[in-house]
C-alpha positions in Angstrom: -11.6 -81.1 14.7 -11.3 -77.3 14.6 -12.0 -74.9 18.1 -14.4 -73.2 17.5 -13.3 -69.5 19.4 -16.6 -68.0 20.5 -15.1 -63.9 19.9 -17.3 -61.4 22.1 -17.6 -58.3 20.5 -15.8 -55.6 22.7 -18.6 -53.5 24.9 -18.5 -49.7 24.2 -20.2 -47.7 27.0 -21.2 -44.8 24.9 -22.8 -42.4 27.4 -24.6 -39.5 26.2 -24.6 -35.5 28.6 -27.5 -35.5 30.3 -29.6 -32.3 29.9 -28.4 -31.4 33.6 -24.9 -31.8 32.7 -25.4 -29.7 29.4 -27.3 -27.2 31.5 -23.9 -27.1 34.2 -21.5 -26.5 31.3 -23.6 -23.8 29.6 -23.8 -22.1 33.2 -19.8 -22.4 33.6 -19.5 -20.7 30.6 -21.8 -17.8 30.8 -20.1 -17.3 34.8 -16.5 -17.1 33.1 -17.8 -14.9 30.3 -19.7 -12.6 32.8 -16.1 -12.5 34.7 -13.9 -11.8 31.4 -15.7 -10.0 29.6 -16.2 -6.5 31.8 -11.9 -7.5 32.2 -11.5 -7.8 28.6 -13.4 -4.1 28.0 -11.7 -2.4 30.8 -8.2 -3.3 29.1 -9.7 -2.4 25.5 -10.4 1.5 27.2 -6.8 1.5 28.7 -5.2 0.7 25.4 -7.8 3.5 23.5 -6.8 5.7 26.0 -3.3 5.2 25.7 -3.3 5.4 22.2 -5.3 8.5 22.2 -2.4 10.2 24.7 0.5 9.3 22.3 -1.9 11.3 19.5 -2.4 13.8 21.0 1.2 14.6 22.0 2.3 13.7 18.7 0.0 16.5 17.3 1.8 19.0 19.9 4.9 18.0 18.8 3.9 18.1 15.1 2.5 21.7 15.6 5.5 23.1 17.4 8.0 21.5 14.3 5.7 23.3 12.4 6.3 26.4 13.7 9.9 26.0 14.3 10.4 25.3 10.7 7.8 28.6 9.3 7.9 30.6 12.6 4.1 30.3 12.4 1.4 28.4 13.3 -0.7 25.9 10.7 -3.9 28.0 11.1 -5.8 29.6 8.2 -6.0 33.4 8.1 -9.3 33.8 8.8 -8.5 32.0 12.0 -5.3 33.9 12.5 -7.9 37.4 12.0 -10.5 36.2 14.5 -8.1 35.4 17.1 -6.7 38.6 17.2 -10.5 40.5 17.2 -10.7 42.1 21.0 -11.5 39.4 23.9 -9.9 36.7 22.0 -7.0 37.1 23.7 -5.0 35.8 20.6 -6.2 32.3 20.6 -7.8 30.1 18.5 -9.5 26.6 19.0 -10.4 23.8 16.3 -12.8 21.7 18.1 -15.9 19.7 17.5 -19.6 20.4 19.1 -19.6 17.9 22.0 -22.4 16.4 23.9 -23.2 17.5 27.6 -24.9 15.8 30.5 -28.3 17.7 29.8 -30.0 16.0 26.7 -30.0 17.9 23.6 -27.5 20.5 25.0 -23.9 21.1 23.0 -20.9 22.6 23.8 -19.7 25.0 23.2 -23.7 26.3 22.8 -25.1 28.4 19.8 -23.7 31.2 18.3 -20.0 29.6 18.4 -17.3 31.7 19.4 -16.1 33.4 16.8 -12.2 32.2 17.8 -13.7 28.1 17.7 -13.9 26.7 14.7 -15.5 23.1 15.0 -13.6 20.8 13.0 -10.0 20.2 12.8 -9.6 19.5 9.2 -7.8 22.8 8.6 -4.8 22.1 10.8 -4.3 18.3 9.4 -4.5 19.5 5.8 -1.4 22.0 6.3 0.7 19.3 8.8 0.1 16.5 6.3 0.5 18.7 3.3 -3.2 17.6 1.3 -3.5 20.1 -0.6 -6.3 20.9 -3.3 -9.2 19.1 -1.6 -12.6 20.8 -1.8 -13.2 20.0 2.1 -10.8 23.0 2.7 -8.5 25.0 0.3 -6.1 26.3 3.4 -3.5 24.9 1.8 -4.3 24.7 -1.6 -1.0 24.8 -4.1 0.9 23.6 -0.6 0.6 27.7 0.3 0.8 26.9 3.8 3.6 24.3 3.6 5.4 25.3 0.3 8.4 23.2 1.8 5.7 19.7 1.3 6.9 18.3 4.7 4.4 15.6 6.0 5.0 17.3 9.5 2.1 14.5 10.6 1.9 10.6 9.7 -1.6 9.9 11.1 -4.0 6.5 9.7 -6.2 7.4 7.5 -10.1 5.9 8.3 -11.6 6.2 5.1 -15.0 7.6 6.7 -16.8 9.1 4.4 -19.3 11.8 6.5 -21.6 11.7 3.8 -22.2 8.3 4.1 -23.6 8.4 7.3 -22.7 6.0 10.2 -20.5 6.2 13.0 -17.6 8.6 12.9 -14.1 6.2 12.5 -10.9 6.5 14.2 -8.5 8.5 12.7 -8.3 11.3 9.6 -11.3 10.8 8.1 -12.4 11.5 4.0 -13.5 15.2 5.4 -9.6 15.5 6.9 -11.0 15.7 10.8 -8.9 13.6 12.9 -10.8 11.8 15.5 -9.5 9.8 18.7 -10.0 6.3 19.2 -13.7 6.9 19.9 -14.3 8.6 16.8 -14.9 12.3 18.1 -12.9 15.3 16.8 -9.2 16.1 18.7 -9.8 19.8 20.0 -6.4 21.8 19.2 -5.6 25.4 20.5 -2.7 27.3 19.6 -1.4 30.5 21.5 -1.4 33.1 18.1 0.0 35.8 19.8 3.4 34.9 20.9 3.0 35.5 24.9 3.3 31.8 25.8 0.0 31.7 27.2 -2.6 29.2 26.1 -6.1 29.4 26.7 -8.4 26.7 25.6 -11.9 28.0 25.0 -12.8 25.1 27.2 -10.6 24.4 29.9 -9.6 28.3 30.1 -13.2 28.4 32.0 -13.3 29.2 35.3 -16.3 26.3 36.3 -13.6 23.7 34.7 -10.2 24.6 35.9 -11.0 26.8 38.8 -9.4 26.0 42.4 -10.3 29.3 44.1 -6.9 30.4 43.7 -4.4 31.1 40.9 -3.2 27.9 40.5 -6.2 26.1 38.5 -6.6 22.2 37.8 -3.7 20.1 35.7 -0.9 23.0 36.1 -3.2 26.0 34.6 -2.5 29.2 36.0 -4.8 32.2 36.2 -2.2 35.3 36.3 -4.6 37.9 35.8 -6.4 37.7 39.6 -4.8 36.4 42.5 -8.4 34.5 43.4 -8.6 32.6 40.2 -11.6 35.2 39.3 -12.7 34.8 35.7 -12.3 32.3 32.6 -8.1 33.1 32.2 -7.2 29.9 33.1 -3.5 29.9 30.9 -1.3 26.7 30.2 2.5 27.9 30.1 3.2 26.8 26.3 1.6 27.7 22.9 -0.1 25.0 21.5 -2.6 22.5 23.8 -4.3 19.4 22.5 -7.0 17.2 23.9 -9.3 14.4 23.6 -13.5 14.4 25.3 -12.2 10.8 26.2 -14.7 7.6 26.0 -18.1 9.2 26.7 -17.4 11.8 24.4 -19.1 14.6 26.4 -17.8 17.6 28.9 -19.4 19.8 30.9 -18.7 23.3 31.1 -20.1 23.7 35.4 -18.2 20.7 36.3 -14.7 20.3 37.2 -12.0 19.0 35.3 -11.3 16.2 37.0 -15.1 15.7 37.9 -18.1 14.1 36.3 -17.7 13.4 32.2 -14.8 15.9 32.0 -12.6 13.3 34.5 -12.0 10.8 31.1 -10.6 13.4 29.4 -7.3 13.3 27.9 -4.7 16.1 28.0 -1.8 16.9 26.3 0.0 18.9 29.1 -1.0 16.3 31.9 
C-alpha cells in the first residue's frame, strides 16, 4: 500500500509598499535631490569658470605669438585708424553689448565708442587663419596671416546667429568666440607700443578706482597721483576677459563688487 505524502505548497508572503511607505521613499528622494543638486550646480560653475580662465589666457598668449611672429597686432585697419584718433589713447577693444543691473540698459550705452567694436570675430578670423568668409574679410587671401599659422585651436559651436536661439559656447558660424556661458570674450590690445593697456571697461574710474594710483586687480593710474579719471592701465599690451555667469557688469560698481565680482580676468 502506497504513502500517500500530503505536499503543502510553500507560503510566499508577498507584501505590497503601502502608500505611506511609497510616500517616505519619494520624500527621501526629493530631500537628497534638494541637497545634491544646488552641490552638483555649484561645481558645474567652478568647472565653467575654470574653463573660461584657461581661454582666456590662451587668447593672450595667442595674441602676443601673434605679434612676436608679425611685430603687429591681429586687428583690422580700421581698428588700428580709430585707435589712434585723439582720446583713444592707442587702444582698441572687441567686445560685445552687455547687460547691466537697470533693465533695458547696455553697456557700453549708445553711440559706441568709436575705439569698441562689439564682436570679436575680427581677431579669431586672423589667429585661426579663416579666411574669405563673408562675416568679415580682415583676412581675406590670409592678408593678415600670409604665413597661415593657426595661432588659435579653439571648438568650434556651430551656432548659427541667424537661427536664433541661445548663443553656444565657443567660435560660433559668425566667428565670435563666446565663454562657457555663451557671451562674447572682450579683447583689448595696447596699439601703440607704450605697454599700457586700457580696457574701455575696466580703465573706468567707478570700476577699478581705489582713491589712489594703485586701482583694483594690479591696474595702475600713472597719470594722477589720486586715481583721478578713467586711466586705469594694466602693465602689458594685450588684456582679455570674460562678463562671467550672469553675463552683465556694471560700469558704477566696483570691480570686485556686485555683477562685475564673477568676472574673469586675464591678468588676475
Amino acid at each position: 500500500m502506497s504513502s500517500i505524502v500530503n505536499r503543502k505548497s510553500p507560503i510566499v508572503n508577498e507584501r505590497a509598499f503601502t502608500i505611506v511607505e511609497l510616500l517616505t521613499v519619494i520624500a527621501i528622494i526629493a530631500i537628497l535631490a534638494a541637497i545634491l543638486l544646488p552641490a552638483l550646480a555649484a561645481a558645474r560653475v567652478q568647472a565653467q569658470k575654470k574653463q573660461a580662465l584657461l581661454q582666456i589666457r590662451d587668447l593672450a598668449t595667442q595674441i602676443q605669438n601673434y605679434d612676436s611672429a608679425y611685430s603687429r597686432m591681429p586687428i583690422s585697419p580700421a581698428a588700428q585708424a580709430a585707435a589712434m584718433q585723439t582720446g583713444n589713447s592707442g587702444m582698441f577693444t572687441y567686445g560685445g553689448l552687455f547687460a547691466t543691473p537697470v533693465n533695458g540698459v547696455t553697456w557700453p550705452p549708445a553711440p559706441v565708442p568709436a575705439n569698441y567694436y562689439p564682436s570679436n570675430n575680427e581677431v579669431i578670423a586672423i589667429l585661426m587663419d579663416i579666411t574669405n568668409t563673408t562675416v568679415t574679410m580682415v583676412n581675406q587671401n590670409h592678408q593678415k596671416n600670409p604665413q597661415q599659422t593657426a595661432f588659435l585651436n579653439a571648438k568650434m559651436s556651430g551656432w548659427d546667429p541667424t537661427q536664433g536661439g541661445t548663443p553656444q559656447a565657443g567660435v560660433g558660424n559668425d566667428l565670435i568666440y563666446r565663454d562657457p556661458w555663451g557671451n562674447p570674450y572682450v579683447i583689448t590690445m595696447d596699439l601703440n607700443a607704450d605697454n599700457q593697456c586700457l580696457d574701455a571697461f575696466y580703465r573706468l574710474q567707478a570700476v577699478s578706482g581705489t582713491g589712489s594710483v594703485t586701482g583694483l586687480n594690479g591696474l595702475i593710474n600713472s597719470t594722477d597721483a589720486n586715481g583721478a579719471g578713467n586711466n586705469f592701465a594694466f602693465h602689458g599690451n594685450v588684456m582679455v576677459w570674460s562678463a562671467g555667469p550672469d553675463g552683465k557688469v556694471d560700469p558704477s560698481s566696483g570691480a570686485n563688487s556686485g555683477v562685475n565680482k564673477d568676472n574673469i580676468l586675464s591678468w588676475q
